[in-house]
C-alpha positions in Angstrom: 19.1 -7.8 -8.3 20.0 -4.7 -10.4 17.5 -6.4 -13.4 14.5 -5.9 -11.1 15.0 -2.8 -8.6 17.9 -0.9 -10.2 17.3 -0.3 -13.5 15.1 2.9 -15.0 12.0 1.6 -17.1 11.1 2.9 -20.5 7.3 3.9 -21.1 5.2 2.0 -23.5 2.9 4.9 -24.0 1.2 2.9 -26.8 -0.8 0.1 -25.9 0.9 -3.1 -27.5 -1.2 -6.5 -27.3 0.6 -9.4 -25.0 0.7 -13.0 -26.4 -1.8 -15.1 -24.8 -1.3 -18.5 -23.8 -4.2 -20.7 -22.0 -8.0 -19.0 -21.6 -9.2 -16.1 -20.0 -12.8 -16.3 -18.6 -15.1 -14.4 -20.8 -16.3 -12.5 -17.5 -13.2 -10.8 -16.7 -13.7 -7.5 -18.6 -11.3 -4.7 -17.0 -8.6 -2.9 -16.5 -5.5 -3.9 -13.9 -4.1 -0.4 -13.2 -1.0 -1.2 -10.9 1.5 1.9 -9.2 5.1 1.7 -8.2 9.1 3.1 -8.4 10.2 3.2 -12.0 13.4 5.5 -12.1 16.4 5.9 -9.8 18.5 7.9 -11.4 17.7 10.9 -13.2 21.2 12.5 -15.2 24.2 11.8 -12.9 22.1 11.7 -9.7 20.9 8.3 -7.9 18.0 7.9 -5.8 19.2 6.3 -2.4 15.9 4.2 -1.4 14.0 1.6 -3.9 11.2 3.8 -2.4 12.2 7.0 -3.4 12.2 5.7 -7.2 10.3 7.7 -9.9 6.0 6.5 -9.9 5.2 4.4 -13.3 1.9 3.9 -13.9 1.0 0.6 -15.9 -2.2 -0.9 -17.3 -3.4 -4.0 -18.4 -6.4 -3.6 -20.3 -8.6 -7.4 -20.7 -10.9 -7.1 -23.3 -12.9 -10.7 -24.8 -9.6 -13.0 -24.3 -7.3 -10.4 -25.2 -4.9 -8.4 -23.2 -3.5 -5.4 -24.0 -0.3 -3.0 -21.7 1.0 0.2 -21.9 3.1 2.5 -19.2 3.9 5.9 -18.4 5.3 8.2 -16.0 3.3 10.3 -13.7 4.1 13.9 -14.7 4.0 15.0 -11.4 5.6 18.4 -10.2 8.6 16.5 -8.7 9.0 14.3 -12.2 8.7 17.6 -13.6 11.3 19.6 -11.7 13.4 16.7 -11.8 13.4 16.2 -15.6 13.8 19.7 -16.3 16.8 20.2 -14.1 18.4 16.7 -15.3 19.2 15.4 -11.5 17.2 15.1 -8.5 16.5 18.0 -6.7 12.9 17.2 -4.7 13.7 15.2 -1.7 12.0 11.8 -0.8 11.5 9.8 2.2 14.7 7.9 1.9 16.9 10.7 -0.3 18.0 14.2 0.3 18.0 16.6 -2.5 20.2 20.1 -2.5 19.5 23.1 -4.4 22.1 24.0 -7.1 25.6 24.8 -5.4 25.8 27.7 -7.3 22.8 29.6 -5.9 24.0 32.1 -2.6 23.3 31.9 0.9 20.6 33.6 0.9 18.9 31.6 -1.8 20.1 28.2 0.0 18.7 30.3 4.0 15.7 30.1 2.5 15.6 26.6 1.2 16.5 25.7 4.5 13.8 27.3 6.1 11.5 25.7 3.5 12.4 22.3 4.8 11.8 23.3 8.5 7.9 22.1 7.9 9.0 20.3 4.8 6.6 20.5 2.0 6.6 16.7 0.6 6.9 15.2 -2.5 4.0 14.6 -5.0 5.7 11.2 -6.4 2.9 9.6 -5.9 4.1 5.8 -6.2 2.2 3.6 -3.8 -1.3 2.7 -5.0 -4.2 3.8 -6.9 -7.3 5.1 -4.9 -10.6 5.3 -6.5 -12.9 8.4 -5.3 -16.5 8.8 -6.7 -15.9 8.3 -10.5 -12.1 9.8 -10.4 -8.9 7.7 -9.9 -6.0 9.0 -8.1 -2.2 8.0 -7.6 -1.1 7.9 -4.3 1.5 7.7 -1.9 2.6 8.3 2.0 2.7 12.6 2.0 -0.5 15.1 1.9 -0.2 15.3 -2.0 -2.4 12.8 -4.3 -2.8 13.3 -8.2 -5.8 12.4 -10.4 -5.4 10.2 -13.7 -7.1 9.3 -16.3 -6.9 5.8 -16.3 -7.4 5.1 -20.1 -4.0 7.2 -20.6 -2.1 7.2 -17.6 -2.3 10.8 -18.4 -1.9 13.0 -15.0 -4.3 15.5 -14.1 -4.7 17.7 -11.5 -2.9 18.1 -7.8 -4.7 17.5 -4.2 -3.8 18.5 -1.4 -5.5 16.7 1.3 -4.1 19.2 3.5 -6.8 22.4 2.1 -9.6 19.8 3.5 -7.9 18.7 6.8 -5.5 19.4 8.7 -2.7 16.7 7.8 1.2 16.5 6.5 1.0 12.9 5.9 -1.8 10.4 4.5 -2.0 6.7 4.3 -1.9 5.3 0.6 -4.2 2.6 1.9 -7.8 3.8 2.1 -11.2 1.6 2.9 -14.3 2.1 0.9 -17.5 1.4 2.3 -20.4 -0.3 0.0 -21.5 3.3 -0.6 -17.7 3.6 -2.3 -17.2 6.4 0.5 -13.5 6.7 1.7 -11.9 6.6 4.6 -8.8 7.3 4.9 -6.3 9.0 7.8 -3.3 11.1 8.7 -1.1 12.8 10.5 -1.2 16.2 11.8 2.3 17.6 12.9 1.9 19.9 15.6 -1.1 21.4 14.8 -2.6 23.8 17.7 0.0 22.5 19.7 -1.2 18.9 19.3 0.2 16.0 17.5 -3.0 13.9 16.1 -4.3 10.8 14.2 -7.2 12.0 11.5 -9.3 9.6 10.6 -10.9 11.5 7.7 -14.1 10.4 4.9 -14.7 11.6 1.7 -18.3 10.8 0.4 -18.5 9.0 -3.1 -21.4 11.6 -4.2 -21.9 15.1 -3.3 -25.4 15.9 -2.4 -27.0 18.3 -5.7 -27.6 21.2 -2.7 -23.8 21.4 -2.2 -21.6 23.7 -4.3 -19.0 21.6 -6.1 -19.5 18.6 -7.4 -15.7 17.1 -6.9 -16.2 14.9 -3.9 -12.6 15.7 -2.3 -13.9 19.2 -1.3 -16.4 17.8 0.6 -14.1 15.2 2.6 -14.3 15.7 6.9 -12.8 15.0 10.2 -14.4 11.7 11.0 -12.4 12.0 14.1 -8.9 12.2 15.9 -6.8 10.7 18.3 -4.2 12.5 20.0 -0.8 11.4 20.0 1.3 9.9 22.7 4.0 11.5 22.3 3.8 15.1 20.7 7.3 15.0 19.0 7.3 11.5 18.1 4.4 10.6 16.3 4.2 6.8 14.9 4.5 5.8 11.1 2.0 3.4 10.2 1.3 2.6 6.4 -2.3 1.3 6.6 -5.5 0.8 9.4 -8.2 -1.7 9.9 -11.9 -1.2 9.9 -15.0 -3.3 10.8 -18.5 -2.7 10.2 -18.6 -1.0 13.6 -15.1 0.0 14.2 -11.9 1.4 13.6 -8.3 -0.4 14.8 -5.3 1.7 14.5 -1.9 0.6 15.7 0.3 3.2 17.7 3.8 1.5 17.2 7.1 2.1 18.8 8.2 3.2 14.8 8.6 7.1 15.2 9.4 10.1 13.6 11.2 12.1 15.1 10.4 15.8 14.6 12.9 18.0 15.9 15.4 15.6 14.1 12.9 15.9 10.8 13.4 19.9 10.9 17.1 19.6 11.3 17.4 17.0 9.0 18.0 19.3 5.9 20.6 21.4 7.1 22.3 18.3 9.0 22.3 16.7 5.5 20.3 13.5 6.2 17.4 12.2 5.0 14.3 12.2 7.1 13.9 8.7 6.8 17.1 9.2 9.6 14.4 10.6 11.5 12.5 7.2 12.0 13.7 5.3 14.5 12.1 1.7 16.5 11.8 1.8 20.2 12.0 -2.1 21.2 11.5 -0.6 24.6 8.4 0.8 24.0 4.7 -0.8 23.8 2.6 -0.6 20.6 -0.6 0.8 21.9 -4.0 -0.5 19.8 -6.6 1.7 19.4 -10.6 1.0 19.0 -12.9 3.5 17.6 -16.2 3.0 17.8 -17.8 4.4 14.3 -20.7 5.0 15.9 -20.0 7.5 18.5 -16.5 8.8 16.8 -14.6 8.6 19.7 -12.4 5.6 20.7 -13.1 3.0 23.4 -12.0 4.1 26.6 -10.0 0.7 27.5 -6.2 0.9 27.4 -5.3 -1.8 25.1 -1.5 -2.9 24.5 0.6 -5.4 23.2 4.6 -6.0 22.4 6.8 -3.7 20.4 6.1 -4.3 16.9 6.1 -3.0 13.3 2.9 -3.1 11.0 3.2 -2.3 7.3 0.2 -3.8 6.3 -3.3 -4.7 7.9 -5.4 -7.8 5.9 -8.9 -7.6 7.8 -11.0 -7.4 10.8 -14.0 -8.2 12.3 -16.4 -8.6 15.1 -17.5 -11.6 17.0 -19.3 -12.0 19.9 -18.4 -8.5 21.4 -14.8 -9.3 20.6 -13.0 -7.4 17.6 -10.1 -9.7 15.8 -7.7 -8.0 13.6 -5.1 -9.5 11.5 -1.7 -7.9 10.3 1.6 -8.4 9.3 4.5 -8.0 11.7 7.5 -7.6 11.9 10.1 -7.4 15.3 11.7 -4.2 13.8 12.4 -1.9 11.2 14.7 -3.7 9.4 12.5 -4.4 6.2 13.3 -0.8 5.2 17.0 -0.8 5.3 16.8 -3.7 2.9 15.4 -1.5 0.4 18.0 0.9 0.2 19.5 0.5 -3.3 22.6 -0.1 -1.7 21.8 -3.1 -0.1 19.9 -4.5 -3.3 23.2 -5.7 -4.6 25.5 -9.0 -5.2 25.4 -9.4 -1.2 21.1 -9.2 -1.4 21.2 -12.7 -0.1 23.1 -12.4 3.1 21.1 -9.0 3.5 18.1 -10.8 3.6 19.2 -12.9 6.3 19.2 -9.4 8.7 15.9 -8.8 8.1 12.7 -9.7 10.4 10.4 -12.2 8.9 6.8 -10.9 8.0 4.9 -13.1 10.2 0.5 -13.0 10.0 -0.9 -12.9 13.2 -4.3 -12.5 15.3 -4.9 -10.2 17.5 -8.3 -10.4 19.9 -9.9 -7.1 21.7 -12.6 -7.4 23.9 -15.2 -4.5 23.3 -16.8 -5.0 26.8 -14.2 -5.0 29.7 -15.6 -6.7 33.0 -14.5 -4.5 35.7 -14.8 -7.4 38.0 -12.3 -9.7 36.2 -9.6 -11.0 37.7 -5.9 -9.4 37.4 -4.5 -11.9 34.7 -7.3 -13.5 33.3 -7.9 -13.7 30.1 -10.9 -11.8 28.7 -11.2 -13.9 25.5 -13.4 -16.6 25.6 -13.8 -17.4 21.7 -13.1 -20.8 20.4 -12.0 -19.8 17.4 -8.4 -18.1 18.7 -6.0 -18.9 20.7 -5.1 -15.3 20.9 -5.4 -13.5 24.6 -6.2 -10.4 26.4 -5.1 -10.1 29.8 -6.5 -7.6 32.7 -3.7 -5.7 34.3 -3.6 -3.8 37.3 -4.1 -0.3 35.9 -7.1 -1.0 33.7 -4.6 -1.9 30.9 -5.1 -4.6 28.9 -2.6 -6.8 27.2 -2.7 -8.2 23.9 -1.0 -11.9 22.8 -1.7 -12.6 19.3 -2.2 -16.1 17.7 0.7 -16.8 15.4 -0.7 -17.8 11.9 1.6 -18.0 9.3 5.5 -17.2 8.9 6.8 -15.7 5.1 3.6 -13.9 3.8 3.9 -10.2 2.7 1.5 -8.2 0.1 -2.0 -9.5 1.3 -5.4 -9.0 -0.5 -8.7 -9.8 0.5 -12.0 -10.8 -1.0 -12.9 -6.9 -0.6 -16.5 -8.1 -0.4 -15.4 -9.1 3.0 -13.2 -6.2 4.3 -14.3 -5.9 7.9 -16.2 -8.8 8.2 -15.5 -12.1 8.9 -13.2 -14.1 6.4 -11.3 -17.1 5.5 -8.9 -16.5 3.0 -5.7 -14.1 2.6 -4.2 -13.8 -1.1 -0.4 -12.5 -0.7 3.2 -13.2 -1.6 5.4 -15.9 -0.1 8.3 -14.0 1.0 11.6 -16.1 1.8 13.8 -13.1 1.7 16.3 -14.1 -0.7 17.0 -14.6 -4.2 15.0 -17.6 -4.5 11.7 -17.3 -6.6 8.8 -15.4 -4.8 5.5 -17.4 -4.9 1.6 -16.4 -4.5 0.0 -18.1 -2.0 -3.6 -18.7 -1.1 -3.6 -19.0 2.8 -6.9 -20.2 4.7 -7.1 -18.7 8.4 -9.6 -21.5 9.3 -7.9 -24.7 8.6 -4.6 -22.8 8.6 -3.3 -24.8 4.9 -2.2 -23.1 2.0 -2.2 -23.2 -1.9 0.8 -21.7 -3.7 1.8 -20.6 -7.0 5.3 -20.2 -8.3 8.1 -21.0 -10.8 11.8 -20.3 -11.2 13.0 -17.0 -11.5 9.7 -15.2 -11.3 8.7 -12.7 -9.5 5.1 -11.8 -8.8 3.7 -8.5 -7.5 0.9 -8.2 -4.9 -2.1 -10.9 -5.8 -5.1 -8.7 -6.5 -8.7 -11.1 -6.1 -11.5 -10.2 -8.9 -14.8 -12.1 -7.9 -17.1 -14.0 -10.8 -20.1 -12.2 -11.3 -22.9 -13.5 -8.7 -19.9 -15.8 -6.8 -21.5 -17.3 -3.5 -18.2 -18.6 -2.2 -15.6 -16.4 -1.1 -13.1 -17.6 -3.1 -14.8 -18.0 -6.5 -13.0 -15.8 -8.4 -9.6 -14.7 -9.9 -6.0 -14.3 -8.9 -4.2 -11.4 -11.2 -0.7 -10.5 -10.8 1.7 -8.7 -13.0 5.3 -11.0 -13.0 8.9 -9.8 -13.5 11.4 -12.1 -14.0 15.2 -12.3 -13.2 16.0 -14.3 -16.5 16.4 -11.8 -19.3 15.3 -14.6 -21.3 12.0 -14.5 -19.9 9.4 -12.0 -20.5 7.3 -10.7 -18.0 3.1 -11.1 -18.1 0.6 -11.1 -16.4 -0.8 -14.2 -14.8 -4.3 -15.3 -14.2 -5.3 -17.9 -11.7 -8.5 -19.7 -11.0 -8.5 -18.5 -6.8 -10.1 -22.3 -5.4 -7.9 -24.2 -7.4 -5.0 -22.0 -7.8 -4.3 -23.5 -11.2 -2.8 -21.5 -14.1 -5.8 -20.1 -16.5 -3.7 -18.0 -19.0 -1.1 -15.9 -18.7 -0.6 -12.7 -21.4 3.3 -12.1 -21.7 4.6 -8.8 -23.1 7.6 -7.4 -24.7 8.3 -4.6 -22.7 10.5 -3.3 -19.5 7.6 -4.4 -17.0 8.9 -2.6 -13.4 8.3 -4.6 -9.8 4.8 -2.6 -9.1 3.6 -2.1 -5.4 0.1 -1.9 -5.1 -3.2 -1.0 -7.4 -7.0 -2.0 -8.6 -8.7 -3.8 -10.6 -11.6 -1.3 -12.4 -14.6 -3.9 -14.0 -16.3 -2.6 -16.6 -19.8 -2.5 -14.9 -17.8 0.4 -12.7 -16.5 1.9 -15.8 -18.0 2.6 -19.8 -16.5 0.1 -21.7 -15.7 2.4 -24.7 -13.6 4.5 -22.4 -11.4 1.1 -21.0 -10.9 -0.4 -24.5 -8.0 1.0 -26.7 -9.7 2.7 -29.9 -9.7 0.0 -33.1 -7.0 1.9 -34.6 -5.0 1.5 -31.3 -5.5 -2.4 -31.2 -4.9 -2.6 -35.6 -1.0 -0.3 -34.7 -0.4 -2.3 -31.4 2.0 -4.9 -31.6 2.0 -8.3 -30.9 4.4 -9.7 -28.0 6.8 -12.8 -28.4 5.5 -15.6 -26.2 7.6 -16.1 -23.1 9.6 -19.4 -23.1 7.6 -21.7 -20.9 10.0 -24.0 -18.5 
């Protein structure tokens, strides 16, 4: 596993054109700009978590049948110090960095001090978030940094926190058909409160207003207070509808006092996260329109979420569907140490990623029976019982086991849906595939081949498509055969047959999560690489075919 997660990526700072085999549809004019961990060890010093890793941005560029790649490193300040200093010395999530032991005490007081409230990293590895005309990386932490999506060149620094008060963001944002953004955080302690903020940044800023940057001009949409005010849950993403908000409170918490200690204990704060299977994971409606959340208690079983795939409303019921998991353990896989010669029987320790649907009622009858169920939709088999106390409790339907990574038709985000792109995930060695999963007849198309492995399925529509599904699968693919190059793969998303595929000579990383920009969303002479950039760019080898 050391080919795929362990190894440090060089850049291809040039663009260099990929080999294409099959046909690309003349429509699909673009850019795939994908995010994720490129370098674990910087001079003598490792990164502990595959999460932790150095952000390389990559782009692959689709111009009339052609495809051309190039990478680089976002120069953030932690790249920056890093570099400079020739080992790791800004801490991540998962990896604890110490100041040079030849400073004093009073040099190393203070850096303890400083890591009381820790001011987070601005490796900003997890996705790429599109705000009015501007492109940003993010990640999990308060910090966000613009690019310029022709160069991967990095720009300027945000912090979210100037705007609103939060120490953590989600790198997992919704954007309304306006292209306004909601987003939320977490506030740590702030007034003596422990919140949720739900928080939108408009995609234009009105000519009246000073400042035409967009991010300036972002708001409280609204809060919800924590349940606990020390131990607030991690959550990496939300759902929305057209009329609400679901956010999932789960029993996966940070722990703050530990998170304060955690510096001069010498731990990592991803020590500080710890899953309660004792404690209920408490789902939370907020109505858009009034910006405050339903007053119904709803409930269901301890649980971890990483990712949310849609939502919607139906006959004054809201469904949601997620991913779950029955603990934590997908994050201890990730730990470099872990991704090793005994990666197999690791796997086997894990939780499986399991899609399921959950049912809310919006309208609670006060006059229903203790235990009846207050679904009444044909279309689910999940349940929400009446308790006692006014609670209600939530029984999902179980959908499909071994699917991770999911994408939407985003034309359909929060309404209703039928199809989930994502990867197949076994949890071992054996080849990954991409599989096309239909929530109504519950059957499946899938996509794989030995010794691949394909990053997150992103769906690109046809131009005018009437079916939900007419469209394109893209997906950049690393492979564990050094024989094998990597490419990028295009499938046709009703058939799920191979189109073309453009393989590339170059150190392609595992990515995590990204965009697709079209050129009707972005001037075409400002995607393509310059003519003297396509007559100096190399062609690529094509990839043995087996």
């Amino acid at each position: 596993m050391d080919i795929i997660f362990g190894r440090n990526k060089k850049e291809q700072l040039e663009p260099v054109r990929a080999k294409v085999t099959g046909r690309i549809p003349t429509w699909l004019q673009g850019m795939l700009l994908r995010n994720g961990p490129g370098m674990h060890t910087v001079g003598e010093t490792r990164y502990n978590h595959w999460f932790d890793g150095l952000a390389l941005l990559h782009s692959f560029t689709i111009r009339d049948g052609e495809v051309y790649y190039r990478s680089k490193y976002l120069r953030s300040d932690t790249y920056n110090a890093n570099i400079e200093a020739n080992r790791i010395v800004v801490s991540e999530f998962g990896t604890m960095a110490y100041p040079d032991p030849c400073k004093n005490i009073f040099s190393k007081a203070f850096t303890y001090l400083s890591h009381t409230i820790p001011d987070f990293t601005d490796n900003c590895l997890i996705n790429i978030m599109k705000c009015g005309e501007d492109f940003y990386a993010t990640t999990e932490t308060n910090y966000i940094r613009k690019i310029n999506p022709q160069t991967l060149e990095t720009l300027e620094k945000v912090d979210y926190g100037k705007y609103v008060p939060v120490n953590l963001a989600t790198a997992h944002p919704h954007y309304d058909a306006a292209g306004n953004v909601l987003n939320m955080g977490t506030s740590i302690m702030d007034k003596g409160k422990t919140k949720y903020v739900i928080f939108k940044i408009p995609a234009t800023v009105p000519e009246d207003k000073k400042g035409k940057n967009p991010l300036k001009h972002m708001e409280v949409f609204c809060s919800i207070i924590s349940s606990s005010l020390l131990s607030p849950s991690y959550y990496h993403s939300f759902g929305v509808t057209e009329n609400h908000i679901v956010f999932l409170e789960q029993p996966f918490k940070l722990d703050i006092l530990k998170m304060s200690t955690a510096y001069i204990r010498g731990v990592n704060w991803a020590s500080c996260l710890a899953f309660h299977k004792e404690d209920k994971t408490y789902i939370h409606i907020i109505d858009q329109r009034t910006r405050k959340p339903v007053p119904t208690k709803f409930y269901t079983d301890p649980m971890v979420v990483f990712h949310h795939v849609n939502a919607y409303e139906e006959d004054s019921c809201l469904l949601f569907d997620v991913i779950t998991y029955k603990d934590s353990s997908l994050y201890q896989l990730f730990y470099l140490a872990n991704l090793n010669q005994d990666f197999e029987e690791n796997c086997r320790l894990t939780s499986i990623p399991t899609l399921r649907r959950f049912a809310v009622p919006l309208n609670v009858d006060k006059d229903a029976e203790v235990g009846s169920n207050l679904i009444k939709l044909a279309s689910t088999t999940a349940r929400a019982l009446k308790e006692k106390d006014d609670q209600v409790y939530c029984q999902p339907e179980l959908l499909y086991e071994g699917l991770e990574l999911p994408r939407i038709n985003y034309a359909h985000n929060g309404k209703p849906y039928r199809y989930v792109f994502g990867a197949e995930v076994q949890w071992s060695p054996i080849p990954t595939k991409i599989l096309k999963y239909d929530v109504l007849t519950k059957s499946s198309l899938k996509w794989g081949q030995e010794h691949c492995w394909p990053a997150e399925p992103l769906f690109v529509p046809t131009p005018g498509a009437k079916d939900e599904d007419d469209g394109i699968i893209l997906s950049a693919i690393v492979s564990t055969d050094p024989q094998r190059l990597p490419f990028l793969l295009i499938l046709d998303a009703k058939s799920f047959t191979e189109l073309a595929r453009a393989s590339i000579d170059v150190e392609m990383h595992l990515d995590l999560h990204g965009l697709f920009i079209q050129d009707t969303d972005w001037d075409k002479r400002k995607q393509a690489p310059s003519q003297e950039e396509q007559d100096g760019a190399p062609d690529c080898l094509v990839a043995p075919q087996r």
